[in-house]
C-alpha positions in Angstrom: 100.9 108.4 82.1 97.7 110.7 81.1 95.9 108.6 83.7 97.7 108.6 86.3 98.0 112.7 86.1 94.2 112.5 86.4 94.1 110.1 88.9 96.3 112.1 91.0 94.4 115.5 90.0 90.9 113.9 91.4 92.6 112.8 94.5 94.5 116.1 95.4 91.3 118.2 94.6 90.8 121.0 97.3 94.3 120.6 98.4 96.2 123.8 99.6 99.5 124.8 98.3 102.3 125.1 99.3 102.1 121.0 100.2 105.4 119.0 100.7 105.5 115.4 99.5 104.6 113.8 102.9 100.8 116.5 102.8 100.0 115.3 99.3 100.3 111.5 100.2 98.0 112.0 103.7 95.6 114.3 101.7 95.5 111.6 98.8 95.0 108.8 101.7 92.1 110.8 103.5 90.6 111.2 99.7 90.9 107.3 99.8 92.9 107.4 96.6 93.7 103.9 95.1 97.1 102.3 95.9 98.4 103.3 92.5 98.3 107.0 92.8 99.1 106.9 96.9 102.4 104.7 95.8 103.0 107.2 93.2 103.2 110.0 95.3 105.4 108.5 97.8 108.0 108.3 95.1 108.0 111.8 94.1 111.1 113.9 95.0 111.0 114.9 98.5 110.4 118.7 98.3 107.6 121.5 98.6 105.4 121.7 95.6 103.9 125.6 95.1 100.8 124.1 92.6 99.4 121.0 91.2 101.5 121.9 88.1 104.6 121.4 90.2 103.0 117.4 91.4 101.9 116.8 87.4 105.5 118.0 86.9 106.9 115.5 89.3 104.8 112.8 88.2 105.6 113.2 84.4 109.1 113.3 85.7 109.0 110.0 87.5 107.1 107.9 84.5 110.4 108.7 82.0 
């Protein structure tokens, strides 16, 4: 799970929050992120996320 945090950290890099779910997947595509961390972001919850905290929160929550 550790690397998939990361992977999603390096791809989200310079984003600015707030960002719903739909931002952080086009952001992650236009950082051409590989398919593992774009397919992991479209199955986070479908909300607003205030910080990266809030996506590595999301994340961790998806991978239990």
């Amino acid at each position: 799970m550790a690397s998939i945090i990361a992977k999603v950290s390096k791809s989200l890099k310079g984003i600015h929050f707030p960002a719903d779910k739909e931002k952080c997947v086009e952001y992650a595509e236009k950082n051409m992120a590989s398919d593992d961390v774009i397919n992991t972001l479209r199955h986070m919850p479908d909300e607003e996320y205030d910080s990266m905290a809030g996506v590595w929160h999301a994340v961790g929550q998806m991978k239990q």
